[in-house]
Structure formats: structure tokens, C-alpha cells
C-alpha positions as CSV (number, residue, x, y, z in Angstrom):
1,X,3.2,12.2,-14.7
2,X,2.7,10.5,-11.4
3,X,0.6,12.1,-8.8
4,X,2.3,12.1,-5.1
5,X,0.3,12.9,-2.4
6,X,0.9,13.5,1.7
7,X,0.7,11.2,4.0
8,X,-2.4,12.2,5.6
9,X,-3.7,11.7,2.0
10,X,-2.6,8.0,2.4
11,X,-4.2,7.5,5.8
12,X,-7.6,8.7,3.7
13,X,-7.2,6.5,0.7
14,X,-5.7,3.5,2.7
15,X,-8.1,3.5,5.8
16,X,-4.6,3.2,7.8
17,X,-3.7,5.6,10.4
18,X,-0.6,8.1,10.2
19,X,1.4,6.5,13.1
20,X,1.0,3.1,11.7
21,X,1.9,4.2,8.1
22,X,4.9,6.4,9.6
23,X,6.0,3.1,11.2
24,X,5.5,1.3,8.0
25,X,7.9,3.9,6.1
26,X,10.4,3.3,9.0
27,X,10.4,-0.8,8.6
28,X,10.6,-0.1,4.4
29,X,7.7,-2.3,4.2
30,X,5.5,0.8,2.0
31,X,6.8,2.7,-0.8
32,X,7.5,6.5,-0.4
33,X,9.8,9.4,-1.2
34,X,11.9,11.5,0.9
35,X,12.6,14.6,-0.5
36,X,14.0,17.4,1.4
37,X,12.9,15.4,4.3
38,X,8.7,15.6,3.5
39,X,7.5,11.8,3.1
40,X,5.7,11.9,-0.3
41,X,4.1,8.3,-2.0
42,X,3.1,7.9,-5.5
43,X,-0.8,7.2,-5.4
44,X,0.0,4.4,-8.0
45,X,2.4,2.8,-6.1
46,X,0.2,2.7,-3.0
47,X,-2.8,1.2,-4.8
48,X,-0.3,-1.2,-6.4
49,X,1.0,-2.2,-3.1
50,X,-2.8,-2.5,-1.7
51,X,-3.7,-4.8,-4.4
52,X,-0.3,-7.0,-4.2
53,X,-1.4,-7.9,-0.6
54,X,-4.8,-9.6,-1.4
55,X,-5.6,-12.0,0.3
56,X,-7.5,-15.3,-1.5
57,X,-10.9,-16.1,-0.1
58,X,-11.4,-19.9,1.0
59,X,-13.2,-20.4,-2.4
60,X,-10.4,-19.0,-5.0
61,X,-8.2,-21.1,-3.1
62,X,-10.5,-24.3,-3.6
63,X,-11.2,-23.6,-6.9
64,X,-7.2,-23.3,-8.0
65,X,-6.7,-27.4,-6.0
66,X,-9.1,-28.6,-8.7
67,X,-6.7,-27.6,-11.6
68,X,-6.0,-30.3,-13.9
């Protein structure tokens, strides 16, 4: 069963404030749920989406040119 937490829970986990994730659920850009108007996010989904935005250091990147 999934676990959905608040968005102040969010702001916690994510480091990002509540305006900025508020503005986030308005653009569609992070996943939520909208029941009986309450924004609610699966705290799988948000770690998913966390960890689909890294970012490769300079080094990763250097290392994947010298594939044969």
C-alpha cells in the first residue's frame, strides 16, 4: 500500500519550500493527487521523481565518452 503524505511533508523530505512545490503542482511538473481538493503525493513517486532528475557529475560524464 502506498504511503501519501502532505505537502508540508514534501517540503521536509525534499528540502523544497511549499510555495515553490505548490507552483510545481500548478505547472504539472511533480506528481500529486487531488482528492476532495487536499494535494496528497505518494512518497515513492516523489523519491522516484528526485532520483530521475540527477544530474551527472563532470567525471560519469567523461568516463561514458571513453566507451568502446
Amino acid at each position: 500500500m502506498k504511503k501519501y503524505i502532505g505537502i508540508r511533508d514534501v517540503s521536509r523530505l525534499t528540502g523544497i519550500s511549499v510555495s515553490t512545490l505548490y507552483k510545481l503542482t500548478a505547472s504539472g511538473s511533480i506528481p500529486y493527487y487531488k482528492p476532495s481538493g487536499k494535494l496528497l503525493f505518494s512518497e515513492d513517486e516523489i523519491v522516484a521523481w528526485i532520483e530521475a532528475s540527477r544530474v551527472c557529475p563532470q567525471a560519469d560524464a567523461n568516463l561514458d565518452s571513453l566507451a568502446f
